[in-house]
N, C-alpha and C positions, 0 to 999 in steps of 0.2 A: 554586615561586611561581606564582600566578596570570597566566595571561596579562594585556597590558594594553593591549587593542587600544579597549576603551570606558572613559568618564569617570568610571562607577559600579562601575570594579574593583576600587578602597579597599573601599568599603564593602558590596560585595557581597561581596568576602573577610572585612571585618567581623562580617558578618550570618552567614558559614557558621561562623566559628570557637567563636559564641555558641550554634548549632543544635548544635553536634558537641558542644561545650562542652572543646575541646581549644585551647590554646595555638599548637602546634605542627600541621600539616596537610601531611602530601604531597601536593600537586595534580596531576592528571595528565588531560590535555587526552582527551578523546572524539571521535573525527571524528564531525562533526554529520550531519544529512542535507540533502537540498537547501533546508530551512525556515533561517530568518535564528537560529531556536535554536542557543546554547551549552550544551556539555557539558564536566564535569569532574569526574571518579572522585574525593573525597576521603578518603584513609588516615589511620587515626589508631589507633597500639598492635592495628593487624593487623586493624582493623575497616575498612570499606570503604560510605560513602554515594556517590550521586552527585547531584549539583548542576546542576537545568537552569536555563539564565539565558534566558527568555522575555522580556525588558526588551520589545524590539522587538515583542512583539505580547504584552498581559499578559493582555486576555482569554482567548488561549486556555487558561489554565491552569484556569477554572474545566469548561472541555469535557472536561481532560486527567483534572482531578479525580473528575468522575464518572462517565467511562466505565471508571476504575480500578476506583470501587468498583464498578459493572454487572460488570467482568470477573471481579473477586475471588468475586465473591458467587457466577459461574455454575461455580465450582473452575479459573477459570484464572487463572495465574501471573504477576500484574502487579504491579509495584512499587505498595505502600502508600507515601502520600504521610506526608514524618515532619513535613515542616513548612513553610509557605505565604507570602511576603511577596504579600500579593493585589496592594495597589498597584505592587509593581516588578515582577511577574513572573519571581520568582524559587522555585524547589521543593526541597524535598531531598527524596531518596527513596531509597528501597530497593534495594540493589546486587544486582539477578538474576545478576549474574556475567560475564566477562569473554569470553568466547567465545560468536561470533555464528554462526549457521547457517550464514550463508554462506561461512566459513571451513570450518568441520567438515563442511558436503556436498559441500566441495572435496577432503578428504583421508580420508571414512569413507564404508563404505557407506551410500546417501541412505534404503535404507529406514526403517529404523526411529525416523531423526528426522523422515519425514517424516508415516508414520505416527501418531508423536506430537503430532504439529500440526493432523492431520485429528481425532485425538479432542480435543485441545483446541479448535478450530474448533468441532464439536458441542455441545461442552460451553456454548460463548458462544452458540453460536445454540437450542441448545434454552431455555436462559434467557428470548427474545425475547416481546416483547409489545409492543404498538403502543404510540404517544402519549409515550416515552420519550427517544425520539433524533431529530433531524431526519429528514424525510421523504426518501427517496432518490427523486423524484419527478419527473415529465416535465422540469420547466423543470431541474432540477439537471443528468438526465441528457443532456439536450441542448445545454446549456452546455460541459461538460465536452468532448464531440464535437465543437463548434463551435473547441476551439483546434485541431483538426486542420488546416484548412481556414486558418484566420486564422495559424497561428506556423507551422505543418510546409509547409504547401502555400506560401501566400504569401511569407513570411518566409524560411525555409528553402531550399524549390526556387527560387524569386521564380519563381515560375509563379501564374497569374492563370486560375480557373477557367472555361469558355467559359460560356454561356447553358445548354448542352448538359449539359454538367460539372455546373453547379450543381443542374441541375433531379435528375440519378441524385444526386450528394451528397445532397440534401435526402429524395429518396426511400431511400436507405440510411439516413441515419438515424433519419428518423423509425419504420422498421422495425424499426431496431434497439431505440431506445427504447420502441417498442410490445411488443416480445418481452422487456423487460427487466421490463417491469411487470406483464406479464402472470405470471411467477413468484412462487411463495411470497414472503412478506417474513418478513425476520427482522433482527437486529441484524447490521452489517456495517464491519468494523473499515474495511475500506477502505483499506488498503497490508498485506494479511497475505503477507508475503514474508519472504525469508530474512533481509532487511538487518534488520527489525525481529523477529528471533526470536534467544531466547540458547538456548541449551544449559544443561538444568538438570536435577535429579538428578528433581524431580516434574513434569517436561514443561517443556515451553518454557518461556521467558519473553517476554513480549508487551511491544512498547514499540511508541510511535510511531500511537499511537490516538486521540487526539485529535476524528480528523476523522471517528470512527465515526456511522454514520447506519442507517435502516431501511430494508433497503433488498431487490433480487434476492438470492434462495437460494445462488447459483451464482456470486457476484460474490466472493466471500474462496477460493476455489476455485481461481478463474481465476487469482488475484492470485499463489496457492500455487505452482501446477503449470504454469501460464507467469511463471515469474520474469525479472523485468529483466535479471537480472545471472548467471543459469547455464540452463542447458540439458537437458531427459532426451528417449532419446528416444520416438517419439509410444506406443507400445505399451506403456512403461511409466510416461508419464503418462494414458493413459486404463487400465490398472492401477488405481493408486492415485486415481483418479478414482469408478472401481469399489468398492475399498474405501470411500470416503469414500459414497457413495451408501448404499453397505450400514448401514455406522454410523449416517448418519442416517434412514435409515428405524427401526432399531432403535428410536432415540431419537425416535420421531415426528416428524418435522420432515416437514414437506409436500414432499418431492421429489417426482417423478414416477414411475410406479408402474413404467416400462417403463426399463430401463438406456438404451436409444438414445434415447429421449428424452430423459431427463438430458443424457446425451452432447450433445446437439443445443442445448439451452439451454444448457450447459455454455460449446459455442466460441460463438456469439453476443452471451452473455456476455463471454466473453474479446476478441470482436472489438469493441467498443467500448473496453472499457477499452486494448487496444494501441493504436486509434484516438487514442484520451485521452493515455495515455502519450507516444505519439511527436510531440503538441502541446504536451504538458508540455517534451518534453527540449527540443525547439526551443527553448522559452522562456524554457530555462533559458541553452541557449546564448548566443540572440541575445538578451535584455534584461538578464540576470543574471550574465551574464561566464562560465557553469561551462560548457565546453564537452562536456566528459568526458563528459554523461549522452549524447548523442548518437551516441557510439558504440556505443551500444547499439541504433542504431535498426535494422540489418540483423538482429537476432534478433525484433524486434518484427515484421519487414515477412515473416521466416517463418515467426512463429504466424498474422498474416494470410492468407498465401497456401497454409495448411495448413489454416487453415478452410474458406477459398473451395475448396478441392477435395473435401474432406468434401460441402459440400453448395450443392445447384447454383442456388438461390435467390441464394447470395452474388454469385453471376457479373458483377451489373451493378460490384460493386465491385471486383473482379480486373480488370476491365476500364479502368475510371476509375485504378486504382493502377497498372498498367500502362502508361497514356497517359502517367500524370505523370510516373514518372520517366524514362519516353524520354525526353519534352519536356525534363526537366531534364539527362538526362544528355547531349540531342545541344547542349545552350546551354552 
């Protein structure tokens, strides 16, 4: 049976048993992600949909809808939407399958799944054209940087940044955001990581896209090959960093003509988005109760201090990250 933690789980079990057109429904719960979305795998005579219950935020299901068809069209492997309650935010969709990447790069050699994700990555971004997706653009990318400072720093460490402090913060990021926009744009799923990739006999399966936008070259990349939740290490993810560069030049895509340069936009890329991230888990901890994302933050804090030594422009920021967690760790 359906869980029955909301008011509308009558009738959103209703509403699925009409879509399936079965009487009878094996429900089986989907751990969600850190979004207030529900998931549940529905079985019926060995056939398998899955049912997202976006109640809580129903808009997004029109973003969900057409970044689906964007990805299908460019031959990547996203659930077709089979049917849409627009006013409740409810979907059913296409069952990619039950085994996630981050299980299987736990227990199989990573290359070849991951492999398979750089050419599916290519695949979505060679597709790209402006004027389609939201703009990935200054004020976005410095929002996003700003929960660093506002949930990680304050919130978190309860460290209060000096006059000093704020003046390097503000010059890191708007450096960063400047080196972000100065890259290619292309379409950029924006959480391309293992938690949102299945395992599938024609390539991955893409979920969790929603929030795609146009945006840095090197930003679904970063997302890839510094993942939240596993680790490789640096020699074999600027490898397949390599590969990935190669593939998309193949496929035109405006990278950078010299591999270290790629490389170089690559971790600055990646150093906002951990920036980002480790403002995220904060807030996820301190405002949203889920404390668990935050233990992830000592693998974020060394993709940071593996870029800061790569290259020596980051230094004011090794510096300032530095400061803060003394300060926090001698309080």
């Amino acid at each position: 049976m359906p869980p029955t933690a909301a008011t509308s789980d009558s009738e959103l079990e209703r509403w699925a048993r009409r879509q399936v057109g079965a009487d009878v429904l094996q429900w089986q719960a989907i751990p969600g992600d850190a979004s207030p979305r529900r998931y549940h795998r529905l079985v019926c005579d060995g056939h398998s949909r899955v049912l997202m219950d976006a109640s809580a935020e129903p808009a997004s299901c029109a973003a969900f809808a057409a970044v689906a068809s964007l990805l299908r069209e460019a031959g990547v492997h996203a659930p077709e939407v089979l049917a849409w309650e627009r006013s409740r935010g409810w979907m059913l969709l296409e069952d990619l399958g039950q085994r996630g990447y981050l299980e299987a790069l736990r227990h199989e050699p990573p290359g070849p799944l991951i492999e398979a994700a750089l050419t599916a990555l290519v695949r979505w971004q060679a597709s790209s054209r402006p004027g389609v997706l939201p703009a990935y653009d200054r004020t976005r990318l410095a929002a996003e940087l700003a929960l660093f400072p506002d949930w990680y720093v304050t919130r978190h460490l309860g460290r209060a940044l000096t006059p000093a402090q704020r003046r390097t913060w503000d010059e890191v990021a708007d450096a960063l955001v400047t080196a972000a926009l100065a890259q290619a744009q292309v379409f950029v799923h924006r959480d391309f990581m293992a938690r949102n990739l299945l395992v599938g006999a024609i390539g991955p399966g893409v979920i969790d896209f929603q929030d795609a936008v146009y945006g840095p070259v090197t930003y679904d990349v970063a997302s890839l090959l510094r993942d939240a939740f596993i680790s490789w290490p640096d020699d074999q993810t600027r490898a397949w960093a390599l590969c990935y560069w190669e593939k998309a030049r193949r496929a035109g895509i405006a990278v950078p003509a010299q591999p270290e340069d790629f490389l170089r936009d690559l971790d600055w890329m990646g150093t906002q988005r951990h920036l980002k991230v480790l403002g995220i888990f904060a807030r996820l901890k301190h405002r949203d109760g889920k404390p668990h994302y935050l233990e992830e933050a000592p693998r974020f804090r060394g993709y940071l201090d593996a870029a800061i030594r790569r290259h020596g422009d980051l230094a004011p920021l090794g510096t300032l990250l530095a400061a803060l967690h003394a300060d926090a760790g001698a309080a």
